[in-house]
C-alpha positions in Angstrom: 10.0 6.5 13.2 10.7 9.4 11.2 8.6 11.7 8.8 8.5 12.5 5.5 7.2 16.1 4.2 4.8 15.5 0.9 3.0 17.5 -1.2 0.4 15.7 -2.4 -2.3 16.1 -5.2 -6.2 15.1 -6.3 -8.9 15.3 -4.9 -9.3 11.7 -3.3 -5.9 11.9 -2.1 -6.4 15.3 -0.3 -9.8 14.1 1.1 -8.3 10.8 2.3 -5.1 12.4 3.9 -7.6 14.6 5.7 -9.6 11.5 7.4 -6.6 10.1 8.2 -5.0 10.4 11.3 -1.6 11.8 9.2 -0.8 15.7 9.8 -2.1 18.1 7.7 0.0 20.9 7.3 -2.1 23.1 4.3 -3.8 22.9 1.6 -4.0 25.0 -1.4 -7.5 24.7 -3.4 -8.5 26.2 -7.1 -11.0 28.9 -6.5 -13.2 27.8 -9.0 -13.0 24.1 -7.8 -16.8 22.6 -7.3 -18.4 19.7 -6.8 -19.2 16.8 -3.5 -15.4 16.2 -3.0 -13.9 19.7 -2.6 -17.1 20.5 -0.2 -16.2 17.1 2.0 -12.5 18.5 1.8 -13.4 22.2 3.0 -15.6 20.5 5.6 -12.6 18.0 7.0 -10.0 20.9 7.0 -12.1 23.5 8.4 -12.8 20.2 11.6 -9.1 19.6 11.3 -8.2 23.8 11.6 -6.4 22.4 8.6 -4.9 26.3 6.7 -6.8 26.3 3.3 -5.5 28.5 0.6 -7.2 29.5 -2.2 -5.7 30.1 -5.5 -5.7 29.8 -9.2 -5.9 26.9 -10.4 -3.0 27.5 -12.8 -0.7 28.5 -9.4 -0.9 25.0 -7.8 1.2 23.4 -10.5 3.7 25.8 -8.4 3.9 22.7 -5.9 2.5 20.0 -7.8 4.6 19.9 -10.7 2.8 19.5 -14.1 0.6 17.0 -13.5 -3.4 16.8 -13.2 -3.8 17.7 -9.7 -7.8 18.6 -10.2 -7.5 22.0 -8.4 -6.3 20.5 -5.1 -2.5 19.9 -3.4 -2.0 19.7 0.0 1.5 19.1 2.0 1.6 16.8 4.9 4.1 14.7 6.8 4.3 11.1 6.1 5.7 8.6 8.4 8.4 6.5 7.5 8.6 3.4 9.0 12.0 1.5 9.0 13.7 -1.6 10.8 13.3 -0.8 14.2 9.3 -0.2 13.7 8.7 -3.5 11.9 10.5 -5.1 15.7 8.4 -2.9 17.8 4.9 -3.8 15.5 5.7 -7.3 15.4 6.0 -7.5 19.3 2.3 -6.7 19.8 0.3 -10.0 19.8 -1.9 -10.5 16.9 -2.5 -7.0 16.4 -1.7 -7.5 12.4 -3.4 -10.7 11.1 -2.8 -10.0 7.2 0.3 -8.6 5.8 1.3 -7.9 2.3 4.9 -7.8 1.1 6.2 -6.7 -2.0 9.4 -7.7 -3.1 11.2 -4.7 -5.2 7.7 -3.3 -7.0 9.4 -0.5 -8.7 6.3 1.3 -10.6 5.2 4.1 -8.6 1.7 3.4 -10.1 2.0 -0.3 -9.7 2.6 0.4 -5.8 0.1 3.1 -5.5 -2.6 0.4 -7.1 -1.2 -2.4 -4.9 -1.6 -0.2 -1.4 -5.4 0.3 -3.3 -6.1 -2.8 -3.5 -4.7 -3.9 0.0 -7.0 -1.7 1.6 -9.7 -3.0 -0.2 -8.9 -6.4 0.8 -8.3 -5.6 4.3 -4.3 -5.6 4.8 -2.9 -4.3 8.2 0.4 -3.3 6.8 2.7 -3.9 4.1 6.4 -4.2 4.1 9.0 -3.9 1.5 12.9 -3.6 0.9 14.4 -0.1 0.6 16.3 -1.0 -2.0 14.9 -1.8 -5.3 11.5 -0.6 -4.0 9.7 3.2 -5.7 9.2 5.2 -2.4 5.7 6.2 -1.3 5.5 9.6 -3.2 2.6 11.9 -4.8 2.5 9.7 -7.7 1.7 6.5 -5.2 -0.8 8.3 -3.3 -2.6 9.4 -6.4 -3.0 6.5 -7.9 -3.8 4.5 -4.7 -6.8 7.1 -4.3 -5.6 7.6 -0.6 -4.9 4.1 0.5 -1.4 4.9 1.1 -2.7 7.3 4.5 -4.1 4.5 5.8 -2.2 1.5 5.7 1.4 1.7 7.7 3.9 0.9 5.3 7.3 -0.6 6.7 10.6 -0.1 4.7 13.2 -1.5 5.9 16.9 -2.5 4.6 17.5 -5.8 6.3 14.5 -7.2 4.3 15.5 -10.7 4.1 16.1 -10.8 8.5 13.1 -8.5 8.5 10.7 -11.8 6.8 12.8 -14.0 9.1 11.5 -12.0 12.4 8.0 -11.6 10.9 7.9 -15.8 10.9 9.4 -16.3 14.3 6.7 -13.5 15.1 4.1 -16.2 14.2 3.6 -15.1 10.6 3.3 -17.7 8.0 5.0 -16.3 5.1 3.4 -17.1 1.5 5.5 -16.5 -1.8 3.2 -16.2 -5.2 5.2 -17.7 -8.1 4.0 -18.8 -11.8 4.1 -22.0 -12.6 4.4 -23.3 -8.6 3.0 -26.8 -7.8 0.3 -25.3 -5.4 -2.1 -23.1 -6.6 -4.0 -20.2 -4.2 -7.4 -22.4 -4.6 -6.0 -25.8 -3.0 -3.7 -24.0 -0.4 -5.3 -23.3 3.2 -4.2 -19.9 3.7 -3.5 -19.4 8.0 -5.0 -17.0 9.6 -2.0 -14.7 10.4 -0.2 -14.4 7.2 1.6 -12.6 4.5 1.2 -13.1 1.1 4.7 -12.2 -0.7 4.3 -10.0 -4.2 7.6 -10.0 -6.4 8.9 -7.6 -8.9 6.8 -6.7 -12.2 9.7 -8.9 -14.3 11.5 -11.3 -12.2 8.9 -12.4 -9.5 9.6 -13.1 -6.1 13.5 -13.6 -5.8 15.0 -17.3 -4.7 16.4 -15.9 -1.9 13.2 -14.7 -0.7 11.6 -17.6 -1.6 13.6 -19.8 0.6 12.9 -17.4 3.5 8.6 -18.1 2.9 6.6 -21.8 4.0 4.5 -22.2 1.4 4.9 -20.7 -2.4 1.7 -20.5 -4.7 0.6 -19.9 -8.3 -2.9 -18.2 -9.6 -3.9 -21.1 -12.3 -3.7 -19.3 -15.7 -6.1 -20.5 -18.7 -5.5 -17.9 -21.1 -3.0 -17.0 -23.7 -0.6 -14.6 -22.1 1.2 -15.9 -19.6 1.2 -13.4 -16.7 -1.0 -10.6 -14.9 0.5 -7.6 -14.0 1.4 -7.2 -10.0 -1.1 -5.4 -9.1 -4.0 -8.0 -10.5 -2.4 -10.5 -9.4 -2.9 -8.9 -6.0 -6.4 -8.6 -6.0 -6.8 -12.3 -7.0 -4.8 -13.6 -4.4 -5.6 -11.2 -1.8 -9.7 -12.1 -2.5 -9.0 -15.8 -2.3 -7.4 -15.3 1.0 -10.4 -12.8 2.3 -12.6 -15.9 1.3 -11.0 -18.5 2.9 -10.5 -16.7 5.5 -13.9 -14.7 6.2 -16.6 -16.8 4.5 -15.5 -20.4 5.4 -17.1 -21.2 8.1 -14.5 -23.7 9.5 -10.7 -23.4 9.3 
């Protein structure tokens, strides 16, 4: 496993970071900055001996960039979790029952509000390819409020072998496609799965389908044909969570 050294921005993001079990390194804060967030951050760095700078508010764009960083940055290291990880995870027994993986997503803001919604729906981790894929980033932990600090996030390069180990593992592999013969509502979703999220265009890719058991559609009623990846997340993701939480037999 290696690290990756971020500087990160906003205040849910900083406040997350900080109650997760990620390092630190500093924060610099606005000195005017107010309100029940920045108090719950000075309160988790000052637990977490966590260096806390203040500044103008103006200065932070100094590390941030120009963007709307709401009087907060911090920098902290980020693991990066490759091949070898994905191996050593998938060795320990049923310690991940839900799995998401994302086939190429390359919106930083799409897979910032994908990692939101998995937590939200109670993913373990989420793997996707290297290439093709936007990197975790500021921009990803923004808009996934913090999700990204808590959910371990596998890149690896050997993607296709990577889904290959993760069935032999035990994993049942689940491609959503539109316009598939089974739909997410008259498919029984296993236990120990992971659902497979394709590109913003093109979808899931065949070759990726052909590595998956089971391929799925979300019926559509309306007049445009398609929801955006990260909805069409949520819907799949809540269908599993129901079949597999609130049925009472499986």
């Amino acid at each position: 496993m290696k690290t990756l050294e971020l500087v990160i921005y906003g205040r849910q993001p900083v406040f997350e970071a900080l109650r997760s079990p990620l390092r630190v390194e500093k924060i610099w804060l606005a000195a005017d900055s107010e309100g029940a967030v920045i108090h719950h951050i000075r309160t988790k760095a000052g637990q977490n001996s966590v260096p806390l700078v203040e500044i103008r508010k103006d200065d932070i764009q100094r590390f941030t960039g120009a963007v709307v960083h709401q009087g907060v940055a911090a920098q902290l290291l980020l693991p990066v979790l490759g091949d070898d990880d994905l191996a050593q995870q998938l060795k320990q027994p049923q310690e991940v029952e839900r799995w998401l993986i994302l086939d190429q997503i390359q919106d930083p803001q799409n897979l910032g509000a994908m990692l939101r919604v998995a937590d939200i729906f109670g993913v373990s981790a989420v793997v996707m390819p290297i290439k093709g894929s936007a990197a975790p980033s500021a921009t990803v932990a923004k808009t996934s409020a913090g999700a990204l600090f808590h959910i371990p996030v596998f890149q690896i390069n050997a993607f296709a072998d990577g889904l290959e180990l993760m069935h032999r593992s035990g994993v049942t592999l689940i491609a959503t496609q539109a316009g598939a013969a089974s739909n997410i509502y008259n498919y029984s979703f296993p236990k120990r799965s992971a659902i497979v999220i394709g590109n913003e265009g093109a979808g899931v890719r065949k070759n990726i389908q052909y590595k998956c058991q089971a391929v799925v559609s979300i019926p559509q009623y309306g007049k445009v044909n398609s929801l955006n990846a990260s909805a069409a997340t949520a819907v799949v993701l809540a269908e599993v969570i129901r079949q597999t939480r609130f049925t009472k037999e499986r």
